[in-house]
C-alpha angles and dihedrals in degrees: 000000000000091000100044083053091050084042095055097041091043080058093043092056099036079057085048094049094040102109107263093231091061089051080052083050098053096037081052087050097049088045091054100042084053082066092069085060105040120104120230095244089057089036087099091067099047101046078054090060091046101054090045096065079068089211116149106223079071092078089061089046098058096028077065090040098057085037085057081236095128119088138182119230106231097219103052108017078244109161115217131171101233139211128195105262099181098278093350139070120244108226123224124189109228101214107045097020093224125137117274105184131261127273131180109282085241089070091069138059106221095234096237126241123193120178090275095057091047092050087060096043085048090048090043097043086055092058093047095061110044095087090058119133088223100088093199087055084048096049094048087042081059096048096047082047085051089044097049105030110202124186099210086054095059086091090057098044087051093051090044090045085052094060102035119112099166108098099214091049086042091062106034083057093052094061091049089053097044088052081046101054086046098066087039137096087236111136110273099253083072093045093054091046069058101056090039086054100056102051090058114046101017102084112177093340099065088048083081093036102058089027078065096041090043092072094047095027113119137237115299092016095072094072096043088048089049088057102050091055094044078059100047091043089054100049077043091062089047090044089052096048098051085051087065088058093050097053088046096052086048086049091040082057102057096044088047093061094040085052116047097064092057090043086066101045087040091045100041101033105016099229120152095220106208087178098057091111093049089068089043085059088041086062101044097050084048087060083050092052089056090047090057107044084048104060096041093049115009101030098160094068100060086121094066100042095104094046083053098047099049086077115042091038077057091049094043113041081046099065090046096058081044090059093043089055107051089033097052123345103063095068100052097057123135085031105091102175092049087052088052098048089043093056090036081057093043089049091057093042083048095054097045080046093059085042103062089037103048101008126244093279130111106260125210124251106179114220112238118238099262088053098052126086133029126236128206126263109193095293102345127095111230116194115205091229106049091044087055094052092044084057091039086056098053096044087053093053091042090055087050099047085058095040085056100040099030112032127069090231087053081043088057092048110049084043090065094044089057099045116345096192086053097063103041092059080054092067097254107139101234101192086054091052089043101054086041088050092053089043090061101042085053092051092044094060082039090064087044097059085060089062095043100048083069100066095021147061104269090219138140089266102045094102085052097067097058108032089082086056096045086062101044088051088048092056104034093050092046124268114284097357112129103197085047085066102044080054098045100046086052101037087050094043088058097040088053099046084050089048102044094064084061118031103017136250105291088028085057101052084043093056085038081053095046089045097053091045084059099045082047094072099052092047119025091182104046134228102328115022124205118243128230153102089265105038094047086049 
């Protein structure tokens, strides 16, 4: 009896003195070869014991396990994370992750995953990770907590919300934790710190959340929670709103680019350039040739295509509307239907043209780095690559501006379009001015089809969506005026984006139309009307 005593208390002593991260080996072993047996309708509760033991080497396990990547070895019950090795499987030991062999695939039964059981990896995984030292990785396993609510995960959301320091996680964490109270049996003061919360802070993503809590909430929550959305739904309406603005001023953008340059060669020479979006297209099929060239040759300078190809679309689309004015248009002036009808004729040769070259199909212009994305403005959505243009508009407008007020070729212009015969008995060479003038107006769409072949299709027919609109812009600000413009491109962006909730994309331009027709009779020259002898003849 003696020995049996001095047996068991020699075995006693030998558990108490085993390092107590070897008896958490073998618990997390036992949790994870329980995996092979579970049945997928009882996998939920098992990938929750396992999250709760909070060891690390779980995130790998059931990373394997909602890739279908963990298997049971049929001899033992033995659980490995596996890996193809030609026809066998590599065995890794899970929790070691050392190497374990190989062995026939037939020797194993793959553990199976439906959605139900990746939702609960994904939400377990989330929980898994909040306590990570790498604040980006905190800050994804929150949002995928935020994305995928999960009661049974509201303990470790608080634990983790305890110890975070870093704001944007902070907060991201409050609102997974408020949709979480809310589908909780917490007592109801939480669950309305909950609701306030929320209203706050929720934006969009709680309307769905307390719309949910509103038909189980109890006594004395469902005001507070009918409130909250009344709230939302109205700084939705203002958020909403200002988004509008923003899409028009993006809009407004756009049309300002493709129309400035056909507000200088309409307002100095009086030319109805049917062509105008033709050079828009050139330019932007020049930005698909760098791009080209780039990535098969120079790859490593992608980021820097747009920048290399401002300059040469401007070049070149400027040499071609030189060599349409001095190969056609200039002899055609004062006959403003032939002139019409003559670019209208050129736009159509320059289309067929693109379309032997280059085919009829969209080609692909990749956006750099710095022009990709969106990130979020209180409530607004700002993409990278409509706020650059917006700022490429304007610095284009800007440089104009200069080159009209500060330089002698900008002094020459603005003295034809104000009385060409003037100036002419002044000594300034009009039909220079003229073919220069046409030149810059065609670089300048050239530099706008750059911008555009970031955010549409570069086609044949590009330059054919936006030289209605030019026009529209060029009238309605006032020919040749190149603040009318700037107002006008704006003024009818943010016009269209109001109208096309309501009346629809083509409906909207027709009423825009209808309206500027209108605006048209009470002031033939638009907003902001040119002064001169011979423009006021």
């Amino acid at each position: 009896m003696y020995r049996i005593i001095q047996t068991v208390l020699a075995m006693l002593f030998l558990f108490t003195a085993m390092p107590q991260g070897l008896r958490a080996a073998e618990g997390l072993r036992d949790l994870v070869n329980a995996l092979g047996e579970a049945k997928l309708s009882a996998m939920d509760e098992h990938i929750a014991a396992l999250a709760k033991t909070g060891e690390p080497e779980v995130v790998a396990i059931l990373d394997a396990l909602g890739a279908g990547n963990l298997y049971a070895r049929k001899a033992d019950g033995q659980v490995f994370l596996t890996k193809e090795s030609g026809s066998n499987l590599a065995l890794i030991d899970p929790i070691s992750g050392e190497s374990a062999g190989e062995t026939p695939k037939a020797a194993m039964s793959k553990i199976k995953v439906n959605n139900s059981v990746r939702r609960a990896v994904r939400a377990a995984l989330g929980g898994l990770t909040l306590l990570s030292p790498d604040r980006a990785q905190r800050l994804k396993a929150a949002q995928s907590v935020l994305q995928t609510p999960d009661v049974d995960a509201l303990d470790a959301v608080e634990n983790a919300l305890a110890a975070e320091k870093d704001e944007a996680v902070r907060t991201v964490l409050e609102q997974a934790r408020a949709t979480m109270l809310l589908a909780s049996d917490r007592p109801i003061e939480e669950k309305k710190e909950a609701v306030r919360l929320l209203r706050e802070n929720g934006g969009r993503e709680a309307l769905p959340v307390l719309s949910a809590a509103l038909g189980s909430a109890e006594n004395g929550l469902e005001q507070d929670i009918e409130a909250a959305i009344a709230s939302i739904e109205q700084a939705q309406e203002f958020w909403n709103a200002g988004q509008n603005v923003w899409y028009g001023l993006s809009l407004g953008s756009v049309l300002l680019l493709a129309a400035i340059g056909l507000a200088i060669t309409f307002g100095v020479m009086g030319i109805i350039n049917m062509a105008h979006g033709e050079m828009v297209m050139l330019g932007a099929y020049t930005t698909f040739l760098v791009q080209d060239v780039v990535r098969t040759s120079f790859p490593h300078l992608f980021e820097w295509s747009l920048a290399i190809a401002l300059p040469l679309a401007f070049l070149f689309t400027g040499a071609v509307g030189l060599v349409l004015e001095r190969g056609v248009i200039r002899f055609l002036y004062g006959r403003p239907l032939e002139t019409l009808l003559a670019t209208w004729g050129i736009s159509l040769i320059l289309q067929q043209s693109v379309r032997t070259i280059f085919g009829p199909t969209n080609r692909e212009v990749g956006n750099p780095s710095w022009m990709s994305g969106a990130f979020e403005l209180g409530g607004l959505t700002i993409t990278w690559n409509r706020l650059w243009i917006i700022v490429f508009a304007l610095a284009v407008f800007t440089a104009l501006l200069f080159l009209l007020k500060k330089t002698p070729m900008g002094l020459q212009m603005r003295a034809v379009t104000q009385n060409r015969r003037m100036a002419s008995s002044m000594g300034i060479r009009t039909p220079l001015v003229d073919a220069l003038t046409f030149a810059l107006g065609s670089g300048i769409a050239g530099i706008a089809g750059v911008a555009l072949s970031q955010i549409d299709n570069v086609s044949p027919n590009l330059g054919q969506g936006y030289i209605i609109d030019s026009f529209m812009v060029v009238v309605f600000g006032g020919v040749g005026n190149l603040w009318g413009t700037l107002v006008g491109a704006f003024s009818l962006g943010i016009l269209n984006k109001f109208l096309e909730p309501y009346a629809g994309a083509v409906l909207g331009k027709i009423l825009v139309l209808v309206l500027i027709i209108l605006f048209i009779q009470k002031r033939p020259r638009g907003l902001f009307a040119l002064k001169g002898r011979a423009v006021e003849a």
